[in-house]
N, CA, C and O atoms as CSV, one atom per row, in Angstrom:
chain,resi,resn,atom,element,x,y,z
A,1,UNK,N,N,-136.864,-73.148,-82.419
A,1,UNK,CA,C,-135.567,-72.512,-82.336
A,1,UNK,C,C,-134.476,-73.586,-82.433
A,1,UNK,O,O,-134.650,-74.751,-82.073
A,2,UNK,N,N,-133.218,-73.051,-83.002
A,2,UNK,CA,C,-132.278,-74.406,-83.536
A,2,UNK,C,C,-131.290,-74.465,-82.180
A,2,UNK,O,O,-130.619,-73.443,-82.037
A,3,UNK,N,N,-131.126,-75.356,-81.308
A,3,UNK,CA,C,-130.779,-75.567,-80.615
A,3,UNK,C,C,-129.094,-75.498,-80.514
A,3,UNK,O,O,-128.491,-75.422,-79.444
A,4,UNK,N,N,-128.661,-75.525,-81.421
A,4,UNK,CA,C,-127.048,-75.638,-81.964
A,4,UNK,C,C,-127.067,-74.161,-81.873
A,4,UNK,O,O,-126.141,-73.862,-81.119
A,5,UNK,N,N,-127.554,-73.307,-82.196
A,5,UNK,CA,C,-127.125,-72.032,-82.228
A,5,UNK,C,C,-127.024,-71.375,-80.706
A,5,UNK,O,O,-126.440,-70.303,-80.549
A,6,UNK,N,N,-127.498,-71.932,-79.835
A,6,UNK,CA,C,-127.267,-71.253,-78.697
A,6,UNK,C,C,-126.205,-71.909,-78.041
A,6,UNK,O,O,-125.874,-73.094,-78.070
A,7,UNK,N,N,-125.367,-70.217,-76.995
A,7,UNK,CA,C,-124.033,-70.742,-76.384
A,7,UNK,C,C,-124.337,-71.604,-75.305
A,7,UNK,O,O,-125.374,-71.718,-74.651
A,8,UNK,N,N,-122.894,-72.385,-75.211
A,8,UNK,CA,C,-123.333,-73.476,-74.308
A,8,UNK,C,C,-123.569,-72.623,-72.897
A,8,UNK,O,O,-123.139,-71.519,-72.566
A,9,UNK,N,N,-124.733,-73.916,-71.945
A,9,UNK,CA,C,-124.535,-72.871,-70.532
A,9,UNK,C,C,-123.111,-73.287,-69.894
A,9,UNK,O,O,-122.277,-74.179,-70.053
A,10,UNK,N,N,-123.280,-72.236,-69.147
A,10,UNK,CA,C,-121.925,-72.534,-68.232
A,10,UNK,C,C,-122.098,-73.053,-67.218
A,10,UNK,O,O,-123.073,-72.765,-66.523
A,11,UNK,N,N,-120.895,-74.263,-66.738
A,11,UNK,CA,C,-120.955,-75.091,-65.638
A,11,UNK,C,C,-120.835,-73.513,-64.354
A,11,UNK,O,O,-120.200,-72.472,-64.530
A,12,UNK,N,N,-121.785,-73.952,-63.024
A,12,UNK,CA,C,-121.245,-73.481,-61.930
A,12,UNK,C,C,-120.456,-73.926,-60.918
A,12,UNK,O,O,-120.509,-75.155,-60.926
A,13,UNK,N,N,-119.950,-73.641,-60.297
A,13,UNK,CA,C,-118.727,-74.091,-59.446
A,13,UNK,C,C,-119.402,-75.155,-58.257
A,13,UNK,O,O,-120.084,-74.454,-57.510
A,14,UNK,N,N,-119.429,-75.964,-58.014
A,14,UNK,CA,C,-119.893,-76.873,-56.639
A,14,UNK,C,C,-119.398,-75.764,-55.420
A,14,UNK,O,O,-118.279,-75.260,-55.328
A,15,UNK,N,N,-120.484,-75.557,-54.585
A,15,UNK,CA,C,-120.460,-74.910,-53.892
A,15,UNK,C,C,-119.381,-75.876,-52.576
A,15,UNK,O,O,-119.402,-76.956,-51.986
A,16,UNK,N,N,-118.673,-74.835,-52.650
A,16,UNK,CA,C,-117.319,-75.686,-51.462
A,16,UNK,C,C,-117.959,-75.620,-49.658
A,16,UNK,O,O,-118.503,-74.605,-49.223
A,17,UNK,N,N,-117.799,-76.615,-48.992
A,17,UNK,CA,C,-118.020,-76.902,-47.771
A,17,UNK,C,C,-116.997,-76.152,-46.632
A,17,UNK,O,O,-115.875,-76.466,-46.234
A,18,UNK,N,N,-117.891,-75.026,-46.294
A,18,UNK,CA,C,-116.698,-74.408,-45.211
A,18,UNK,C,C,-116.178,-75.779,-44.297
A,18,UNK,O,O,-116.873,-76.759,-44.028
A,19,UNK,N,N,-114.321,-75.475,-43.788
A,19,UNK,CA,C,-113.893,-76.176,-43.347
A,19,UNK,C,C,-114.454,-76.182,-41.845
A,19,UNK,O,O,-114.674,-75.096,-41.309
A,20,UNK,N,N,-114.723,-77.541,-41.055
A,20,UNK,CA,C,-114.965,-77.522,-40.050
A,20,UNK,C,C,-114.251,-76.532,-38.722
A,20,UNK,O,O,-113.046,-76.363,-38.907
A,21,UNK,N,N,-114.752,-75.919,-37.539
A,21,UNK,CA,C,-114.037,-75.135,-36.997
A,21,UNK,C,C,-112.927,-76.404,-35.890
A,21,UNK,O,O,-111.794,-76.221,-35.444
A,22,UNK,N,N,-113.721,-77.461,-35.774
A,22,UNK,CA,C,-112.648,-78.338,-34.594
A,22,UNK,C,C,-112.968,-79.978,-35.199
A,22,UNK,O,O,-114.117,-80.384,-35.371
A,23,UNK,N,N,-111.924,-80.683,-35.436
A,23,UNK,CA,C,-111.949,-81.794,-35.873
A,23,UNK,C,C,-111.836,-83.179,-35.101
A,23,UNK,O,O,-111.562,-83.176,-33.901
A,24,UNK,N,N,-112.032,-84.271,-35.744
A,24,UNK,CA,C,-111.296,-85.620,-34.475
A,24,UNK,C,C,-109.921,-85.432,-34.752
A,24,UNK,O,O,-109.311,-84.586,-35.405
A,25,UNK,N,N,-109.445,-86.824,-33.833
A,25,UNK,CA,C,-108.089,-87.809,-34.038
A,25,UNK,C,C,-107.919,-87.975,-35.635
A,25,UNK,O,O,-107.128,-87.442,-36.413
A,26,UNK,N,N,-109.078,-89.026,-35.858
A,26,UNK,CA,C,-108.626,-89.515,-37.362
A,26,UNK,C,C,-108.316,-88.323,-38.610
A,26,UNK,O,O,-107.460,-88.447,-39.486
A,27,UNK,N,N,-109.115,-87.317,-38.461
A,27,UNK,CA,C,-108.874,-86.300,-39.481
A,27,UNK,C,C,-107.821,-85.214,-38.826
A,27,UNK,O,O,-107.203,-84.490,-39.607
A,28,UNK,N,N,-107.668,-85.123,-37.821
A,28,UNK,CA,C,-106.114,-84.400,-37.326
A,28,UNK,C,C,-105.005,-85.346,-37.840
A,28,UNK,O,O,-103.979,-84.794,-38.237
A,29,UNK,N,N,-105.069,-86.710,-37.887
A,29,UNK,CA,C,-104.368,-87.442,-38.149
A,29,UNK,C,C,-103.999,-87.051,-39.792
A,29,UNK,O,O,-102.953,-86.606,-40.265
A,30,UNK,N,N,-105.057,-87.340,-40.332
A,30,UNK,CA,C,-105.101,-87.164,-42.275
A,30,UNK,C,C,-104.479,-85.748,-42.150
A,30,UNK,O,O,-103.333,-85.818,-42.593
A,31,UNK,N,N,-104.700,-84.778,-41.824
A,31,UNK,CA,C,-104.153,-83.081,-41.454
A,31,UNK,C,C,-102.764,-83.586,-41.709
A,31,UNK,O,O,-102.220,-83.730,-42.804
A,32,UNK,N,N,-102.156,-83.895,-40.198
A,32,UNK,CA,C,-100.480,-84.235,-40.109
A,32,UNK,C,C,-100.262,-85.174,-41.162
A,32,UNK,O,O,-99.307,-84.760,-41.820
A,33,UNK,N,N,-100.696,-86.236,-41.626
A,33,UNK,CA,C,-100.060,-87.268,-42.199
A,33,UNK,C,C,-99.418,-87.857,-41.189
A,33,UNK,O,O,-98.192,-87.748,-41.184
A,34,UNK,N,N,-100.142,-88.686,-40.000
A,34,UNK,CA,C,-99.618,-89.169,-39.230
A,34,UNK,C,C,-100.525,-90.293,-38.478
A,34,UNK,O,O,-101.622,-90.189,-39.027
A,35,UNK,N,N,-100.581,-90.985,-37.812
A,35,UNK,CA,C,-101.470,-91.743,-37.324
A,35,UNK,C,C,-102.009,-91.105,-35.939
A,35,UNK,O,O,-101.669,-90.105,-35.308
A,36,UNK,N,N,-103.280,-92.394,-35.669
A,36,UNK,CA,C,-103.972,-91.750,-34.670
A,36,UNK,C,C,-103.358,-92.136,-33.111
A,36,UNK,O,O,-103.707,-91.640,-32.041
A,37,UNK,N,N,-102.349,-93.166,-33.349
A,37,UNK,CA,C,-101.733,-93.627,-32.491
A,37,UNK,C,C,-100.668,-92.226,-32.109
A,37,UNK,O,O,-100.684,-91.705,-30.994
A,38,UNK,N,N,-99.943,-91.839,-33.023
A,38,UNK,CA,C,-99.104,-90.727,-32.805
A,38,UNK,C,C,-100.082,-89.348,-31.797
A,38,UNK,O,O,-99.955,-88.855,-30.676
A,39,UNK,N,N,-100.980,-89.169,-32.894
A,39,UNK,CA,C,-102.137,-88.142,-32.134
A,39,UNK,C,C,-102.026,-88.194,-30.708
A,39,UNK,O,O,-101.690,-87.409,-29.821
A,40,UNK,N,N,-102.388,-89.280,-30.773
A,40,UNK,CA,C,-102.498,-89.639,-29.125
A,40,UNK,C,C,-101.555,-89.751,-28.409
A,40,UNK,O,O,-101.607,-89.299,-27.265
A,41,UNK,N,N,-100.733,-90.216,-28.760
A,41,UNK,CA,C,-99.197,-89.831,-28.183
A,41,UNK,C,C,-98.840,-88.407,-27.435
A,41,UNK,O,O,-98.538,-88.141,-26.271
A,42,UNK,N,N,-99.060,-87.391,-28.950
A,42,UNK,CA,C,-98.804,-85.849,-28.609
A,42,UNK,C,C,-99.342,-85.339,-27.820
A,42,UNK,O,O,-98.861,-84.494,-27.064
A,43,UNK,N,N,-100.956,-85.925,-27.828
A,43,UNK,CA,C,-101.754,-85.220,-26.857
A,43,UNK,C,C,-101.212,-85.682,-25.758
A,43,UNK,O,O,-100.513,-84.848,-25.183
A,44,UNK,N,N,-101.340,-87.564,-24.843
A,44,UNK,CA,C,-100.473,-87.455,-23.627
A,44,UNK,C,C,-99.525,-86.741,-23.007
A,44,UNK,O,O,-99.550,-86.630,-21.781
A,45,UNK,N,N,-98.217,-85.950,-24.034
A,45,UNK,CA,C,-97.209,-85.417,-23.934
A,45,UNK,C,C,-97.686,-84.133,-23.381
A,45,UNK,O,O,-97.374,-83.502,-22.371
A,46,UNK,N,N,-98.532,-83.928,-24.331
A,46,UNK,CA,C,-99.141,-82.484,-24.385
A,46,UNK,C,C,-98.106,-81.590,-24.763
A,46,UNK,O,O,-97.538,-80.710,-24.115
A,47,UNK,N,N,-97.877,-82.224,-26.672
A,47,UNK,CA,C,-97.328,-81.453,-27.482
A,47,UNK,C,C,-98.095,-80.886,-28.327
A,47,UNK,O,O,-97.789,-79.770,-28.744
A,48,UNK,N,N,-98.890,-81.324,-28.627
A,48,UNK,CA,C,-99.850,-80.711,-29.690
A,48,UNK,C,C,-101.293,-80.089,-29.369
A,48,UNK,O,O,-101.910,-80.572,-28.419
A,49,UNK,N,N,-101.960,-78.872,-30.230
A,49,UNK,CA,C,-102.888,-77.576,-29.619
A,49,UNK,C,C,-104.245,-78.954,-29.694
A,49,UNK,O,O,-104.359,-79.588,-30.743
A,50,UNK,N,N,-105.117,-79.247,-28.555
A,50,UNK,CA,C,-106.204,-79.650,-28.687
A,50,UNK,C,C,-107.122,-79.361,-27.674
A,50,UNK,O,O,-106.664,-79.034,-26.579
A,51,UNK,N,N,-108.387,-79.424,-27.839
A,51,UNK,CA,C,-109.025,-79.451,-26.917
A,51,UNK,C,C,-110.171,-80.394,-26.339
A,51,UNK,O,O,-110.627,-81.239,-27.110
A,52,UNK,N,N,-110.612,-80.327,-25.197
A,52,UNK,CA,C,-110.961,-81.803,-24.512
A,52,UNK,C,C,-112.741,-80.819,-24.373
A,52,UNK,O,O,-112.919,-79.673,-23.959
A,53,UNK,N,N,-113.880,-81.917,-24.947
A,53,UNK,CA,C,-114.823,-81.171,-24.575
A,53,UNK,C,C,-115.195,-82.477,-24.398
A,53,UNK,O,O,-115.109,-83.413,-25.193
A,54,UNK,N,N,-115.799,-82.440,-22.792
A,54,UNK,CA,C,-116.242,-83.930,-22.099
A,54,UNK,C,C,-115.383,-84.905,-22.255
A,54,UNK,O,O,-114.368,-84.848,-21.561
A,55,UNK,N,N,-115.529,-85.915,-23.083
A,55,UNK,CA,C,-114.649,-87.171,-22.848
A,55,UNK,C,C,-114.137,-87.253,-24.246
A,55,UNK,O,O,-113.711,-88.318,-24.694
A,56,UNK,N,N,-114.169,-86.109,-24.973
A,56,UNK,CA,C,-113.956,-86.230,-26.770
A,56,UNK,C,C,-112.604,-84.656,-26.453
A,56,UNK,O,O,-112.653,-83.602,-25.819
A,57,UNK,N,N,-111.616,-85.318,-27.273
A,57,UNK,CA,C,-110.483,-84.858,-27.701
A,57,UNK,C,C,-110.635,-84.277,-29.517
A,57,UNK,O,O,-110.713,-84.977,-30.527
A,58,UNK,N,N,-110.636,-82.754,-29.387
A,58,UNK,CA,C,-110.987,-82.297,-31.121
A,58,UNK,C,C,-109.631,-81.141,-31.327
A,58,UNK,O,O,-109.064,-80.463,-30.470
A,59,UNK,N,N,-109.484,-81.198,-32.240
A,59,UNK,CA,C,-108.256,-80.561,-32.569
A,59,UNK,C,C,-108.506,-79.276,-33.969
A,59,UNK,O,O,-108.733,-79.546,-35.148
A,60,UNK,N,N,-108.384,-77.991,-33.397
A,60,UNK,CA,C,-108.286,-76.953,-34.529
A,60,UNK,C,C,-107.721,-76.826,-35.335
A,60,UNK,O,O,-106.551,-76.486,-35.158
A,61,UNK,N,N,-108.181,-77.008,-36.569
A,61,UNK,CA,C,-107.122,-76.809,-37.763
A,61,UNK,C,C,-106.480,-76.169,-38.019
A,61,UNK,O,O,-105.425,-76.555,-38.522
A,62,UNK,N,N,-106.728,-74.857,-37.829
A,62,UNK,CA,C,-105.687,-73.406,-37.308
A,62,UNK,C,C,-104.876,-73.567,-36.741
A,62,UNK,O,O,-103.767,-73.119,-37.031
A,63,UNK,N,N,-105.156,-74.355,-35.595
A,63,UNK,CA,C,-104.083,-74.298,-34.532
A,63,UNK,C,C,-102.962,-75.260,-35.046
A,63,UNK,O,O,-101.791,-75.140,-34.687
A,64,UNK,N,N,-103.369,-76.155,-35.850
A,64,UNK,CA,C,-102.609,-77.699,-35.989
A,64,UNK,C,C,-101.369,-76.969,-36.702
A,64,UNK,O,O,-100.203,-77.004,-36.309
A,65,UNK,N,N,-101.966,-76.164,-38.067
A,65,UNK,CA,C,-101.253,-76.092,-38.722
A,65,UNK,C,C,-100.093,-74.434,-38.516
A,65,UNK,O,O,-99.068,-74.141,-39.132
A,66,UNK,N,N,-100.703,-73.803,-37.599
A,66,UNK,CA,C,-99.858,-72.639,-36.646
A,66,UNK,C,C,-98.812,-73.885,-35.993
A,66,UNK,O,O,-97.662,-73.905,-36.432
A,67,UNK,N,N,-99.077,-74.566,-35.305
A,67,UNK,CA,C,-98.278,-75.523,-34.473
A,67,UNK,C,C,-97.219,-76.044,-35.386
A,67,UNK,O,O,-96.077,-76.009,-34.929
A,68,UNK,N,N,-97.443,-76.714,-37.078
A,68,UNK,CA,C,-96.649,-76.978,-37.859
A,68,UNK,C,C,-95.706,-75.762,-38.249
A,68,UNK,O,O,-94.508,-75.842,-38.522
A,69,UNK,N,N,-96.375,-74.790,-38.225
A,69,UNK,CA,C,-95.768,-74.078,-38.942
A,69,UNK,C,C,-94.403,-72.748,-37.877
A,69,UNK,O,O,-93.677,-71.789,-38.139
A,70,UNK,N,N,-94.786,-73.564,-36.718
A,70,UNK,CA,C,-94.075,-72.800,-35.649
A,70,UNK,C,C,-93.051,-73.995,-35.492
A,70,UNK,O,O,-92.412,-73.831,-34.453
A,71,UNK,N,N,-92.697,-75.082,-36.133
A,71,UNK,CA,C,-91.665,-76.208,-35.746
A,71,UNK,C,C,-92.486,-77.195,-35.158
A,71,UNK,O,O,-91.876,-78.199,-35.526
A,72,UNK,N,N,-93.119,-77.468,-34.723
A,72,UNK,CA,C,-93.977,-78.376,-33.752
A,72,UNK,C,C,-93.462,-78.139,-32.526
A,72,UNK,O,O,-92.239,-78.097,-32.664
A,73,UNK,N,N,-93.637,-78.035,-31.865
A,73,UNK,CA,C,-92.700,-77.211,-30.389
A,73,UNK,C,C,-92.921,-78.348,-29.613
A,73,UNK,O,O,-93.844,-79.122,-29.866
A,74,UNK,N,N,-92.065,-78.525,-28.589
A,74,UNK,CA,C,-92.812,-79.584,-27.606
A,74,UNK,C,C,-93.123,-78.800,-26.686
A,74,UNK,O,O,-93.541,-77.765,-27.206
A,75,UNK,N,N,-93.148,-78.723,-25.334
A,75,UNK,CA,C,-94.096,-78.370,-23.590
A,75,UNK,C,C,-92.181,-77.630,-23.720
A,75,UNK,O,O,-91.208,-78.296,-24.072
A,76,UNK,N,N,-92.170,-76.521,-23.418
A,76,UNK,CA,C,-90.834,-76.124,-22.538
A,76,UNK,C,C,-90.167,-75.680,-23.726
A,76,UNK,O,O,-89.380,-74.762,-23.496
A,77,UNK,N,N,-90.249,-76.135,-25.236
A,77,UNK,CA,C,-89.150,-76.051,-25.962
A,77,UNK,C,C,-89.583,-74.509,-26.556
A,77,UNK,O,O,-90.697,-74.191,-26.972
A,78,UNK,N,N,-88.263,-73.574,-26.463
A,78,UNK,CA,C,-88.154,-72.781,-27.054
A,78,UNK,C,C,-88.140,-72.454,-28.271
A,78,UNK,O,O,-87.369,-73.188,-28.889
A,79,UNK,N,N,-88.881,-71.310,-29.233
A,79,UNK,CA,C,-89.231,-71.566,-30.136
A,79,UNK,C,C,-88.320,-70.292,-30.668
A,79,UNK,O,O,-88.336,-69.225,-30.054
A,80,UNK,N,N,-87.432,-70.512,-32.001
A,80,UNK,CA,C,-86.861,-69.453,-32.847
A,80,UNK,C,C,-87.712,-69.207,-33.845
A,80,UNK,O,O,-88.413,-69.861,-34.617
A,81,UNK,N,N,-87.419,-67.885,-33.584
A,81,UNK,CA,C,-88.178,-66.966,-35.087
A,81,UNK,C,C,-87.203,-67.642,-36.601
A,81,UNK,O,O,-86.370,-68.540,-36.477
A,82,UNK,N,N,-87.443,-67.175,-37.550
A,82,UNK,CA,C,-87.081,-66.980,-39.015
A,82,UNK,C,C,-85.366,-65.835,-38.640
A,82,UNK,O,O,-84.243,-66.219,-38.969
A,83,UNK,N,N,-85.643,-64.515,-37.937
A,83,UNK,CA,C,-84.714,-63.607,-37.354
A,83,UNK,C,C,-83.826,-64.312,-36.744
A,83,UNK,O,O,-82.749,-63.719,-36.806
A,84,UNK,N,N,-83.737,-65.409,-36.115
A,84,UNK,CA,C,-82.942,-65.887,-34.997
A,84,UNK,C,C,-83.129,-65.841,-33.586
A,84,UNK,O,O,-82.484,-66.372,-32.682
A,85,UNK,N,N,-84.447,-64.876,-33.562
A,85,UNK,CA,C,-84.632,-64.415,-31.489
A,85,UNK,C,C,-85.226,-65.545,-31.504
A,85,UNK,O,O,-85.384,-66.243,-32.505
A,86,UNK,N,N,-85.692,-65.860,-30.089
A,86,UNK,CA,C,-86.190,-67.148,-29.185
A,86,UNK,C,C,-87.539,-65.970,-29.173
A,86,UNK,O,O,-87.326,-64.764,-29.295
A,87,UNK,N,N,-88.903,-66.548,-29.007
A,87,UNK,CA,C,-89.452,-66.573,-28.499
A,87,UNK,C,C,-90.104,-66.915,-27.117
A,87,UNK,O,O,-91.281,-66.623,-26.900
C-alpha cells in the first residue's frame, strides 16, 4: 500500500495535569509574581488565605487568586464591591 496516499494521523493533545488543590511558598510566590520573602511576610501579617498543616504553610490557588481578585484585603480592611457597598 502507497504510503503517501494515506491522511496524515492526527496529533493528540498532551494530556494536561490537573492543577494541584494546595501549593508551597515558592509556587504561591510564581502565582503572585512575588517573592517568597513577601509570602512570608503576608502570612506573618496574616494577609493572605493559607493554610498551616503541621509545620508546612500551603496556599490554595482558588483562594490566592479570590484574594487577588477581591483587592488583596488586609486583617480589618473593608472590602468594596464593583457597586460601591462595603462588604
Amino acid at each position: 500500500m502507497n504510503r503517501h496516499l494515506l491522511p496524515p494521523r492526527q496529533q493528540l493533545p498532551e494530556p494536561t495535569k490537573p492543577e494541584p488543590l494546595l501549593i508551597d511558598g515558592l509556587d504561591a510566590g510564581d502565582l503572585l509574581g512575588i517573592s517568597i520573602r513577601t509570602i512570608n511576610r503576608l502570612v506573618a501579617e496574616g494577609a493572605i488565605p493559607c493554610r498551616r498543616i503541621g509545620r508546612l504553610t500551603r496556599y490554595c490557588p482558588n483562594e490566592l487568586r479570590a484574594w487577588i481578585a477581591a483587592g488583596c484585603p488586609r486583617p480589618g480592611q473593608r472590602v468594596t464591591t464593583a457597586q460601591g457597598g462595603a462588604k
